[in-house]
C-alpha positions, 0 to 999 in steps of 0.5 A: 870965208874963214876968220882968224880971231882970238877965242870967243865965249859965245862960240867956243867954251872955255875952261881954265888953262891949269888943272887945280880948278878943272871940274867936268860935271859928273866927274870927280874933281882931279886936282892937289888940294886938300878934299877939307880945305879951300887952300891950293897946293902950287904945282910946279910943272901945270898943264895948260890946255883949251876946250875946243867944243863949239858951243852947242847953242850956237848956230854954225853958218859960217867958219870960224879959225882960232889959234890955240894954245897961242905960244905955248910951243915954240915954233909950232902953231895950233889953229882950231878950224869949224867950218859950216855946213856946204862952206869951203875954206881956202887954208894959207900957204907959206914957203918957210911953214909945213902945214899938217891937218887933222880933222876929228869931226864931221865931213867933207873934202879936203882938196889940193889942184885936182885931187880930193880927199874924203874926210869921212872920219877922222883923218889926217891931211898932209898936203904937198908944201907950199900949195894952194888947198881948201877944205869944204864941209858937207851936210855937217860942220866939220872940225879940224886942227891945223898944226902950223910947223916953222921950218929950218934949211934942214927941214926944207932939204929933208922936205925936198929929199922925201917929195915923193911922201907927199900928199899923205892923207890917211882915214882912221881905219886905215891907219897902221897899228903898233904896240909899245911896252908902256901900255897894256895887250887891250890898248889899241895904237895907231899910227896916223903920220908916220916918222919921216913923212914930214918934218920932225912931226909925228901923229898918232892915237891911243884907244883903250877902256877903264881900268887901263893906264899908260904907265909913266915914262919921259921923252925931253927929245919932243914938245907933244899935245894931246887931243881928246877924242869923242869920249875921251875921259880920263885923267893926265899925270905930269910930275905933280900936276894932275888934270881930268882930259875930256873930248874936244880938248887940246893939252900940252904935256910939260917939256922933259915931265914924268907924264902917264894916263889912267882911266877907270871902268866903265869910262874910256881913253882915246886920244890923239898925240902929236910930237914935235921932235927938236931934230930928225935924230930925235924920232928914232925913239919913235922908231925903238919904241913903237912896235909895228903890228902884223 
């Protein structure tokens, strides 16, 4: 059985929505006040974000489901789900919503009718719309994002039109890779829900370590959150917010900002990134500045 509730401190750690107080234990401090002084500086443009690390204290018997990041896009839901080990969730379906599921942590099956997946390692799930499916957890608990998209006469046409894309599930090791001109040779990207699979939704993830950076660029044709892998520790720019990105966190870059990401040695950045674009139009920048691999 899953619940959905608002978050609850005793299951799930929570950290300050804004940058200026965020401060990761061995890690410097990452926000705009004055290092001799107690006065903050107002950002313009924050980022908002939310841990999603169950707390390690706690025992996972049962499944937990809490929306996250409530309201922050419009037209996107984001559903943070922890299910205990041998349990089995049964997800919703609606005929006006696509649901796209990406699972970061643990293992387990993800099924629909006949058909199971294996989720070994981070996947990505999109089953087929408006269908009845569940996910089970192993030996393991096993943690997943649910993102939940509003869909549009148009998106329900392209969704009948592009039928035959669907049920798409994808492990991490089997994903596409691609490169683009704002991140360096090393960097490693990944492609885990190509454009034109679903709905004005793409997924897919950046890999790379210290010092390395994802230069500074702009993209006001899409809403896009990040989620920190195992690992994850790097910093976030945005205009004039700065934030220190961890694992298991889930963040909002500001619609339209100047945004990039550094990371120093001997730490590493690895994320995945999740643009929801505001038309079909809209993903042929995926198409001009993401470069297939051979």
């Amino acid at each position: 059985m899953s619940f959905l509730f608002p978050m609850r401190p005793s299951v799930l750690r929570m950290l300050p929505a804004t940058p200026d107080d965020y401060l990761v234990p061995g890690k410097r401090r990452v926000d705009r006040r004055a290092p001799d002084a107690n006065l903050e500086i107002t950002v313009s443009n924050p980022i908002h974000s939310q841990d999603l690390q169950v707390d390690p204290t706690s025992s996972l018997t049962t499944s937990i489901a809490t929306q996250v990041l409530q309201g922050e896009i419009e037209g996107l839901d984001t559903i943070f789900h922890a299910v205990g080990p041998g349990q089995t969730v049964q997800l919703q379906h609606s005929p006006d919503q696509g649901r796209v599921y990406l699972f970061t942590r643990g293992n387990g099956g993800a099924s629909c009718g006949t058909e199971t997946h294996q989720v070994a390692e981070v996947a990505l799930w999109a089953p087929r719309h408006a269908t009845s499916h569940s996910v089970t957890a192993a030996d393991t608990s096993l943690h997943f994002l649910e993102l939940v998209v509003d869909l549009s006469a148009t998106d329900l046409a392209e969704l009948e039109q592009s039928a035959d894309k669907l049920p798409l599930f994808i492990s991490y090791s089997d994903c596409r890779r691609y490169s683009e001109r704002i991140k360096s040779a090393k960097t490693i990207s990944r492609t885990l829900l190509p454009e034109h699979t679903f709905p004005r939704l793409c997924v897919g993830s950046v890999e790379t370590t210290g010092d390395d950076s994802v230069a500074a660029h702009e993209h006001p044709m899409l809403e896009q959150l990040f989620l920190g892998l195992q690992s994850n520790a790097c910093v976030v720019h945005a205009d004039d917010a700065e934030f220190f990105f961890g694992q298991d966190v889930l963040l909002h870059i500001p619609l339209g900002s100047r945004h990039g990401v550094d990371v120093q040695a001997p730490d590493k950045l690895h994320y995945v990134w999740i643009d929801l674009f505001k038309n079909r139009e809209g993903m042929q920048w995926i198409v001009q500045e993401h470069i297939p691999e051979a």
